[in-house]
KENU-77002 format. One line per 5 residues: for each residue z, x, y of C-alpha. Coordinates in steps of 0.05 Angstrom, whole numbers, plus 5000, padded with zeros to 4 digits. Layout:
N
Z,X,Y  ...
REM end
This chain:
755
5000,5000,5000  4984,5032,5068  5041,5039,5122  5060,4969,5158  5090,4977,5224
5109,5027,5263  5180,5058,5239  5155,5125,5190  5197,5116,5130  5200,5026,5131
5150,4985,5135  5154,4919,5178  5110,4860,5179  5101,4817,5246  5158,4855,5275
5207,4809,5211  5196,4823,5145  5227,4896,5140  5202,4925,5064  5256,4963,5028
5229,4978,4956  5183,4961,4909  5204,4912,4851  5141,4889,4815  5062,4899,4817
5011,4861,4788  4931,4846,4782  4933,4825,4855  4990,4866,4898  5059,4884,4897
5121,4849,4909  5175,4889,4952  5251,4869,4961  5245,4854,5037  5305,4836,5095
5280,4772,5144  5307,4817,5211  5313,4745,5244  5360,4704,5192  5388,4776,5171
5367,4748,5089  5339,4790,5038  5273,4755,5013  5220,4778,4971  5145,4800,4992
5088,4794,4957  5035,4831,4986  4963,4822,4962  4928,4896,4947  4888,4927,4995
4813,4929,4983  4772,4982,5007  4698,4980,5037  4678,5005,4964  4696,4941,4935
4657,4881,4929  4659,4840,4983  4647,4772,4951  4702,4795,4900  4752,4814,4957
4738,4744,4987  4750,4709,4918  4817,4752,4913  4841,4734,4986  4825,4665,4969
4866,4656,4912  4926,4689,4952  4920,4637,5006  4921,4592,4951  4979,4602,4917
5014,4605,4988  4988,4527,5004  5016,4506,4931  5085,4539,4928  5102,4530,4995
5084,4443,4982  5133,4455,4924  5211,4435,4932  5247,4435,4857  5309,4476,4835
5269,4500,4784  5213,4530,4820  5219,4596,4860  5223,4575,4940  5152,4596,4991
5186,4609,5061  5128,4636,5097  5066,4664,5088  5011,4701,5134  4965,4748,5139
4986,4834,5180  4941,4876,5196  4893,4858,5137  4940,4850,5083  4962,4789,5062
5033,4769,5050  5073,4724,5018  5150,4711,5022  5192,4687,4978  5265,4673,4958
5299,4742,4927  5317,4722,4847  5375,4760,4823  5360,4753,4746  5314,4773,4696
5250,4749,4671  5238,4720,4602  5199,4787,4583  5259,4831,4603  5303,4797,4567
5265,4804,4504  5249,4872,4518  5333,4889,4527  5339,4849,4470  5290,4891,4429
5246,4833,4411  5304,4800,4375  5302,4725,4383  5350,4691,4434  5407,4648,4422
5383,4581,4409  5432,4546,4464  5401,4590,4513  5325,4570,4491  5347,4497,4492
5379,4499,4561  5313,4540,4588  5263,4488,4556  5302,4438,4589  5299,4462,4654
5226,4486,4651  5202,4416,4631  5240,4381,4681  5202,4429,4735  5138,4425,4698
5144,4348,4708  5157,4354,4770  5101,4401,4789  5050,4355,4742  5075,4302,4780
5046,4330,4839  4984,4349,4806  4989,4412,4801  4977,4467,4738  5007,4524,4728
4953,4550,4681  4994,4618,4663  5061,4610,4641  5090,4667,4607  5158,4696,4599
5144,4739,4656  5136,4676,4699  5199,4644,4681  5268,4680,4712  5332,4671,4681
5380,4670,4742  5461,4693,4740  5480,4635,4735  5438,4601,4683  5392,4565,4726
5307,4586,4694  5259,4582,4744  5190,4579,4740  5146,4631,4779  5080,4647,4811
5035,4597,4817  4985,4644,4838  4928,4612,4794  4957,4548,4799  4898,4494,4794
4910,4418,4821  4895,4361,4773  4822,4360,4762  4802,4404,4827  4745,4451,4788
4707,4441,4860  4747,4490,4895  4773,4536,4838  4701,4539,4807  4682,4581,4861
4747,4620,4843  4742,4642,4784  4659,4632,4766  4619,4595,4712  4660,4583,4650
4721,4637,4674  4784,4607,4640  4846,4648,4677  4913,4658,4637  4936,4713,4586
4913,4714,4521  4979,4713,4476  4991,4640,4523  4928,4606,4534  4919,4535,4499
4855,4528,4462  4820,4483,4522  4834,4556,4559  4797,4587,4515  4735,4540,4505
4736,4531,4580  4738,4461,4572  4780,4406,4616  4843,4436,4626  4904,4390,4644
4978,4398,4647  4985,4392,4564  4966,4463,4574  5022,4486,4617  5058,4445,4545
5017,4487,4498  5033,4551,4542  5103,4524,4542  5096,4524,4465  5078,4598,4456
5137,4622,4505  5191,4581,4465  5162,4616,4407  5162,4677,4426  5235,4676,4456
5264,4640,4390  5222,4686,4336  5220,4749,4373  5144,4751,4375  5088,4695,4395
5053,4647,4349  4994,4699,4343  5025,4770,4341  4957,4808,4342  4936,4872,4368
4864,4844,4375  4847,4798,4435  4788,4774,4394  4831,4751,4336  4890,4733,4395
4842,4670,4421  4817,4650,4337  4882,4648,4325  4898,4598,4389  4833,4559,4367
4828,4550,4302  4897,4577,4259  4952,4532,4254  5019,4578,4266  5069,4583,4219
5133,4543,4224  5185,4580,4273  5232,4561,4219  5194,4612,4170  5210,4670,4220
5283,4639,4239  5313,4593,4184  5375,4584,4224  5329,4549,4290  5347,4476,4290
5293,4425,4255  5286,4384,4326  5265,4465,4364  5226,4473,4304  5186,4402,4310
5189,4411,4386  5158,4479,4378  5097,4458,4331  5078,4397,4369  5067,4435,4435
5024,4491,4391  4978,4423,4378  4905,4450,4381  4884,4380,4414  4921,4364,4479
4926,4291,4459  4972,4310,4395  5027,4332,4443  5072,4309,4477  5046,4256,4536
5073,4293,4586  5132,4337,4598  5179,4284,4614  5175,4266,4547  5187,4337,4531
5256,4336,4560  5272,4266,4528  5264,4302,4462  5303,4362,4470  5351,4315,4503
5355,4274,4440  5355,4337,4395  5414,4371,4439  5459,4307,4439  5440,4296,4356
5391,4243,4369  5349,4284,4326  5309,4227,4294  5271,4217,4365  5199,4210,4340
5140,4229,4389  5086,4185,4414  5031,4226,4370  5047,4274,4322  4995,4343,4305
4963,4341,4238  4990,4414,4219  4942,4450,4168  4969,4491,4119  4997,4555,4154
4967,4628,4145  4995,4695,4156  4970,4729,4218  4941,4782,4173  4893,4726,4144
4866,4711,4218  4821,4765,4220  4800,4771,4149  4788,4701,4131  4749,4680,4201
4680,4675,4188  4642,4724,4230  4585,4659,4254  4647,4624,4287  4659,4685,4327
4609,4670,4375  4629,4610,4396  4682,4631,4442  4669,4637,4512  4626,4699,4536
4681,4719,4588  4725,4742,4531  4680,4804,4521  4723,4868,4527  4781,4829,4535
4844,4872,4524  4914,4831,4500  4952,4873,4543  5032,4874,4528  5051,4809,4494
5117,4794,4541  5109,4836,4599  5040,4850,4597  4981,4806,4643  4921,4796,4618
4863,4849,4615  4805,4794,4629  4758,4810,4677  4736,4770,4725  4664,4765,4743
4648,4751,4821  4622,4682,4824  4561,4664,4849  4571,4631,4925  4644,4639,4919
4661,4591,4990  4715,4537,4989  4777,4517,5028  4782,4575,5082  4849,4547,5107
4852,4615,5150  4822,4642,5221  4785,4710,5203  4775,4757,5257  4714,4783,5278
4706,4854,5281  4729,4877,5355  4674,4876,5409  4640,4828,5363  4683,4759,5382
4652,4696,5413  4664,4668,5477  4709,4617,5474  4672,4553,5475  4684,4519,5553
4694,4464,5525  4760,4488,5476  4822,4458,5474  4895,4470,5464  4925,4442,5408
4992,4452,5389  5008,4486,5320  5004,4425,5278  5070,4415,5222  5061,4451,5156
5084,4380,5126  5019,4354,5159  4971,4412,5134  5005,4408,5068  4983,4334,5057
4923,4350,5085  4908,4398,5027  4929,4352,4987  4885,4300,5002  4825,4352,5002
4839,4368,4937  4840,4294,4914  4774,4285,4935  4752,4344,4892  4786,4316,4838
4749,4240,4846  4686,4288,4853  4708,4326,4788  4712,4247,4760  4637,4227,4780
4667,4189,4836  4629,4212,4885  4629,4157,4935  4707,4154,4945  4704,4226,4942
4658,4224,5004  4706,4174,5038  4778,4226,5024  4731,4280,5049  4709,4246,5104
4780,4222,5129  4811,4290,5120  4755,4321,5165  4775,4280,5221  4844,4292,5211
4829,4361,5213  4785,4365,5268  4848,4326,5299  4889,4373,5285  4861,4442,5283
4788,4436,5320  4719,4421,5297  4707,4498,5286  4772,4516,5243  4744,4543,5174
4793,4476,5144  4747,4423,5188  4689,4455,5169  4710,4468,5090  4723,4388,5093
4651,4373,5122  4617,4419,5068  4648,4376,5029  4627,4311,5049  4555,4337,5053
4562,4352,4977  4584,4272,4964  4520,4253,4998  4474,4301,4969  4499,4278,4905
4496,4196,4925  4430,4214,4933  4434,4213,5013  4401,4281,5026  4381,4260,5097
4453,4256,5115  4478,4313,5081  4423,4348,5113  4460,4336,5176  4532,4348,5154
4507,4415,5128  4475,4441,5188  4540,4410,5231  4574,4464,5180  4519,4521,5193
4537,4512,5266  4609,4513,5273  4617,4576,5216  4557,4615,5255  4607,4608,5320
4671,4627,5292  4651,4671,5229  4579,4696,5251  4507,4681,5214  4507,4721,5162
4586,4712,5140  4579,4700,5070  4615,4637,5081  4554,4614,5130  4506,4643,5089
4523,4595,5030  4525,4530,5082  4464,4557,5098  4441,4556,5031  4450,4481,5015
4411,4464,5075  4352,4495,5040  4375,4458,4973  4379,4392,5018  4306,4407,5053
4276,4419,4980  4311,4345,4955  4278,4315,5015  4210,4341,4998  4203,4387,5055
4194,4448,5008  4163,4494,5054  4225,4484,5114  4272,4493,5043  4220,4565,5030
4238,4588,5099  4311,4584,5093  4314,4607,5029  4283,4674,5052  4328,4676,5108
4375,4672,5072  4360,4717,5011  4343,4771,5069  4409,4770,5096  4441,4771,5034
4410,4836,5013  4421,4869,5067  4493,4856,5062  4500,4850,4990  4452,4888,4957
4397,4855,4913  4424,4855,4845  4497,4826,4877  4513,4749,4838  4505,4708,4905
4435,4747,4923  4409,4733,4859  4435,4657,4853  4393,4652,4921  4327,4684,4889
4344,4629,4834  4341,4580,4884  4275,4605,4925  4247,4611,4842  4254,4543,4845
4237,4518,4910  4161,4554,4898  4148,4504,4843  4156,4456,4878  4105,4484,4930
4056,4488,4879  4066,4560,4866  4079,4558,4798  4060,4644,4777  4094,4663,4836
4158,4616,4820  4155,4635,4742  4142,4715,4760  4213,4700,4814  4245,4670,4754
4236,4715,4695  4251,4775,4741  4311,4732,4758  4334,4725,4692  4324,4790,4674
4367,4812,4726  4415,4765,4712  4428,4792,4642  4428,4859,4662  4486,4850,4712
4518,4793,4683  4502,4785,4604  4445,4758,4566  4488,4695,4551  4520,4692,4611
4517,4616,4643  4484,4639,4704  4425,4676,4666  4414,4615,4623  4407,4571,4676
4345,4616,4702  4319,4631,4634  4313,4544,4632  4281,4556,4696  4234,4603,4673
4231,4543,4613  4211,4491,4666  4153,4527,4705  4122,4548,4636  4110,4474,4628
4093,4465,4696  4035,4512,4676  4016,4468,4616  4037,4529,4564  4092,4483,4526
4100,4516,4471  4125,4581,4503  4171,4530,4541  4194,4501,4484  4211,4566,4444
4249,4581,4513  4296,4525,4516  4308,4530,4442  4333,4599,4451  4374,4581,4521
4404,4523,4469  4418,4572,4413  4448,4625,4460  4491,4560,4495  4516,4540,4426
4541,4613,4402  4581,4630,4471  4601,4560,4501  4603,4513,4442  4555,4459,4409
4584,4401,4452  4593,4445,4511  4552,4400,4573  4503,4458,4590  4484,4458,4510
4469,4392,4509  4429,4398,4570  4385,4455,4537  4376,4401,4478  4354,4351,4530
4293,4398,4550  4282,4420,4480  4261,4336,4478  4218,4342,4535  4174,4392,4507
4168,4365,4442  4138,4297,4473  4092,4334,4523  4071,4365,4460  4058,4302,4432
4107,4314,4383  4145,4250,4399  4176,4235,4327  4210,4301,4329  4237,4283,4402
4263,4220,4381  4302,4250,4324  4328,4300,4382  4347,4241,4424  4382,4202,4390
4422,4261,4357  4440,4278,4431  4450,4212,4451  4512,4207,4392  4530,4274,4419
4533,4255,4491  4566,4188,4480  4624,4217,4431  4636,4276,4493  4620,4234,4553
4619,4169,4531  4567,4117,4529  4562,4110,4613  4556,4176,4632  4499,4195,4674
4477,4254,4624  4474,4195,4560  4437,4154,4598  4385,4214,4617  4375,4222,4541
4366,4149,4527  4313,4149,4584  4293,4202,4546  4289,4166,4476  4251,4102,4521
4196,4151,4549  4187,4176,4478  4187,4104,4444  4132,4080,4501  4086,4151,4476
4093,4124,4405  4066,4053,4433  4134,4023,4418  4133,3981,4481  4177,3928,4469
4229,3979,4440  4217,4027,4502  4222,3963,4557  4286,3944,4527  4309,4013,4519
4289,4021,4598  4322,3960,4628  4386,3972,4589  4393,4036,4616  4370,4014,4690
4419,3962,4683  4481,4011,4670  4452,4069,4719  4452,4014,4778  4528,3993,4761
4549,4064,4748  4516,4109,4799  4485,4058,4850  4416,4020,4863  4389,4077,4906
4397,4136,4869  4349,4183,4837  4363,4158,4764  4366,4092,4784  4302,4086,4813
4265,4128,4748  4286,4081,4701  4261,4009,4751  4201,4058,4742  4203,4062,4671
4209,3990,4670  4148,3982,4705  4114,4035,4653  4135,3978,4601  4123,3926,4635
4049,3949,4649  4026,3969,4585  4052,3896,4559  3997,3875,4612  4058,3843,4654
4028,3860,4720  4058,3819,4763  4123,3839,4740  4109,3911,4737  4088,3908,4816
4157,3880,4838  4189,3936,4800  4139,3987,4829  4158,3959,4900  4229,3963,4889
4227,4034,4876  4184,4051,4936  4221,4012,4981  4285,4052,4964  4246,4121,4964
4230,4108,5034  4285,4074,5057  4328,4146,5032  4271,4193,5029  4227,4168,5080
4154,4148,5080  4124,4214,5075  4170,4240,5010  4117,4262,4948  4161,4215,4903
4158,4155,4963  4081,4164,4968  4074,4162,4884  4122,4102,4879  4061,4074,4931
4005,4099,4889  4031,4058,4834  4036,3996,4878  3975,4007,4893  3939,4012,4819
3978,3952,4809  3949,3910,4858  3882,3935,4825  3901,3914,4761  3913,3841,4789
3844,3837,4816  3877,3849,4896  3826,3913,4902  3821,3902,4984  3898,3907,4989
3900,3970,4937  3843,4004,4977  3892,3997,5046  3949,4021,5013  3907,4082,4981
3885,4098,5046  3959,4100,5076  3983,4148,5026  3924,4192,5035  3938,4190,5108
4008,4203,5104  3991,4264,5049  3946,4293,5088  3988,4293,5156  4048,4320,5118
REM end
């Protein structure tokens, strides 16, 4: 840590927090035993680690981030139980965070002093108890821990456990903000303690914090964790697919209720343990007091145990691949004092709530706007709520929900703006997120204008070409290229990738995700070599930096996929997405979303290949998939039942494919709206139907539904507005109304040819 302050041998921070010695470092700083000059306390500082110029920018931002982070959570938390935030801030370009001084010992000391020796079973039970109590309390606010170990539970003087750092904490359902966090498919905890939804990076709740809960009571009542393994590799089988053996086996003197208690929180699926973790502390409750014979709501299916020599040895080597890609390398570090060795990788367009004023470098800093105002510093209660409300509308996003999302979004924004000023990163973090909601309610006109509203305000306080602009920047061009203007989309998009270069080199994650995008983008101007040269080189940098399997290169190699069939050679796009499937299906799982979605373009190519018998099969395979992951409403099974209609009509199936089509137009327009995208593709697959049954007349009212939509959300010129037309048009032909088809012709072609 560099020298704070000004005093030689102390170091002082904001002219308070005097540092007086060192008692813990970790992955992201050190925490120092500190004196609070103006209460005259001792506290303890946790100061994030300084990051050189040599380090990755996009990586330091992720890492300062997460720091803020943790400070917004813990300092919202007030429970006995959980270690007390006074104040946190950022000196001299090292962030800090201070806490209440524990005088006690961690979990992982104890066991250390204790040689590994088990504890005394009163003291376990008394520490479950109070754990779950906080856990419920902290669950109750919607917050995850998402790495509780024995390090992060302290064992005070006076017998009072509380839980600590909350530094990857993750509320409810919010994968919005810590998605950018921790990147595509980047589970965070430590390896001897992460539940098997951890490891499959799959939805993660708080009956993981239970399952983590599980391991730890383990541990401290064995002497060792469920899977006591030198091998990371075999660390995460062992949390996936081996059932542990009993505690019991290890301790026969643990009580029967610890050693139920135990077992049902080591459930592999979350929904065999206990509900929730005050139903935890009813049991042990019951168990301490000799209600023993409490019996929980679901009870695990246990499989016959295994020795932990038998985890490596008896694993089949083809199930090896279907953990996550991340877990490449990974180290187990020390079982009870250890953290995890897991690397991160940078994610792509890392942004999200800023929640802090960063200074531009001196001589650099705007002129305060004539217009500014004073504002008095608003109440932490107030920014606290505020967060919390942001963070439900990720969560509502994270549900599908995006119109209510849009609303919380939208109402925090102008409480911000309230509060803090249009141009505070937390205002403008809000807007970006209300753009999102409309971009996804299929309103890209006025996300359009949210977005650039966002440009504006970050290119005045952070500068163009902060990476934080750079990626508002970035969706414009994603909005422009929804709303059919591909070419305004092609000239951000190489602003953009220019600036990104220069500041982050060209192979960096965030410069190549914006080559991705431009890749794209020239498609859909027509320039299908250039876009699928882009691509592959794309996706051959991808894999070169960040894996062959990683997420991020799939998605491009599915790119490359699609402009192969844009160029009419579909059986090199097939063999691609069959291999972007395969490679899905070994690192993330056969039911994994982004599988499925690979599956769902294998079908395309087989019925462009007029191999629509094999794409049926495909379909409704998927379909069964989707439905028993998803469920039957879900946006993605009703894309593969469109899917099995387009296929049925190729096959001449017409009645089969109309009914097919209006079912799922039916369920689309309930579930996501009567104006969005999907909405309007299946009234036009309706029409298909309805056309080919030589129902005309029909067909032309569905043909003018979707065209008035497109324009009334795209506008008149939009490609997809003007072929929604088109097909008005050849139906008026088809009912003998050629002078009203030839006007209507004519008004697409002039509206073509001026756009």
């Amino acid at each position: 840590m560099p020298e704070l302050g000004d005093t030689g041998n102390t170091r002082l921070i904001h002219g308070r927090y005097r540092l007086l010695d060192q008692i813990g470092r970790g992955g992201m700083g050190e925490v120092w035993r500190a004196r609070d000059e103006s209460l005259g306390r001792q506290v303890a500082v946790k100061c994030l680690k300084p990051l050189g110029p040599q380090r990755d920018h996009s990586f330091t931002r992720v890492l300062r981030e997460r720091f803020r982070r943790e400070a917004r959570v813990a300092a919202a938390l007030q429970h006995r139980g959980i270690t007390v935030v006074h104040d946190f801030g950022e000196y001299e370009g090292i962030l800090y965070l201070v806490m209440e001084l524990l005088e006690g010992k961690n979990l992982s000391q104890l066991l250390e002093e204790n040689r590994h020796h088990p504890l005394p079973v009163d003291d376990i039970v008394d520490m479950a108890e109070q754990v779950a109590a906080a856990l419920a309390y902290t669950h109750e606010q919607g917050i995850v821990h998402r790495d509780l170990k024995p390090a992060n539970i302290v064992m005070l003087g006076d017998g009072t456990a509380k839980i600590c750092d909350f530094g990857i904490a993750r509320l409810g359902h919010d994968i919005g903000f810590t998605a950018r966090l921790t990147g595509t498919g980047i589970a965070m905890g430590t390896p001897h303690y992460m539940s098997p939804e951890q490891i499959g990076g799959t939805h993660v709740d708080q009956r993981s914090d239970l399952y983590s809960l599980g391991c730890v009571l383990y541990e401290v009542a064995t002497g060792a964790p469920p899977f006591d393994l030198a091998d990371a590799w075999a660390v995460l089988v062992g949390h996936r697919d081996t059932a542990p053996r009993a505690p019991r086996d290890h301790r026969p003197d643990l009580p029967a209720y610890v050693d139920r208690i135990i077992l049902d929180l080591l459930a592999k699926d979350p929904g065999q343990r206990p509900r929730d973790a005050r139903e935890l502390g009813r049991r042990i409750a019951a168990g301490r007091s000799g209600r023993g014979a409490y019996v929980p709501t679901v009870r695990a299916p246990q499989a016959e145990p295994r020795t932990s020599t038998q985890v490596v040895r008896e694993q089949p080597a083809s199930r090896e691949p279907r953990l996550p890609s991340w877990t490449r390398g990974m180290t187990t570090g020390h079982k009870a004092t250890g953290g995890s060795g897991l690397r991160a990788t940078p994610p792509d367009g890392a942004s999200g709530l800023a929640g802090e004023w960063i200074p531009r470098p001196a001589g650099r800093t705007p002129a305060t706007p004539p217009d500014a105002v004073e504002r008095p510093t608003p109440a932490p209660e107030l920014l606290a709520t505020l967060v919390s409300r942001h963070n439900a509308g990720l969560s509502l996003g994270r549900l599908g929900r995006w119109t209510e999302a849009g609303e919380v979004h939208r109402a925090v924004a102008a409480e911000r703006e309230h509060a803090l000023g249009p141009d505070h990163p937390d205002t403008l973090a809000s807007r970006y997120e209300v753009a999102f909601c409309l971009s996804r309610t299929g309103r890209a006109a006025d996300a359009l204008r949210e977005y650039r509203r966002v440009v504006t305000g970050r290119e005045r306080v952070l500068g163009a070409d902060h990476p934080e602009t750079l990626g508002a920047r970035q969706e414009v061009a994603y909005v422009l290229g929804k709303l059919g203007r591909h070419f305004d989309a092609h000239q951000a998009y190489t602003s953009v990738l220019a600036a990104r270069e220069r500041a982050m080199g060209p192979d960096h994650p965030d410069t190549l995700r914006c080559r991705h995008n431009l890749a794209f983008n020239l498609s859909r101007l027509g320039r299908l070599e250039d876009s699928f040269r882009m691509a592959s080189e794309v996706a051959d940098a991808r894999a070169r930096v960040l894996g062959p399997d990683h997420p991020d290169t799939l998605v491009t190699r599915c790119e490359v996929g699609y402009t192969l069939g844009q160029l009419g050679r579909w059986s090199e796009a097939l063999r691609s997405y069959r291999d972007v499937a395969q490679a899905r299906a070994h690192a993330l799982g056969a039911d994994h979303p982004d599988t499925l979605a690979a599956r769902y373009e294998v079908g395309i190519s087989l019925g462009r290949l007029g191999r629509s018998a094999e794409a049926l099969t495909l379909y409704r395979d998927l379909i069964d998939d989707r439905t028993r992951v998803s469920g039957p409403n879900d946006p993605e099974t009703l894309r593969a039942r469109h899917g099995l209609g387009v296929n049925l009509g190729r096959m001449a199936r017409w009645e089969e494919a109309l009914a097919e089509a209006r079912d799922v137009c039916a369920i689309r327009e309930r579930v996501l709206g009567p104006d969005h995208p999907d909405t309007l593709i299946s009234h036009r697959e309706v029409a298909v139907g309805l056309g080919w049954l030589g129902r005309w007349q029909d067909a032309l009212t569905e043909y003018r539904t979707v065209a008035v939509a497109r324009e009334r959300v795209l506008g008149e010129a939009h490609p997809d507005t003007l072929a929604s037309r088109n097909d008005e048009a050849h139906c008026l032909e088809q009912l003998g109304r050629g002078t009203e088809a030839v006007q209507l012709y004519r008004r697409v072609a002039a509206l073509r040819q001026r756009g």
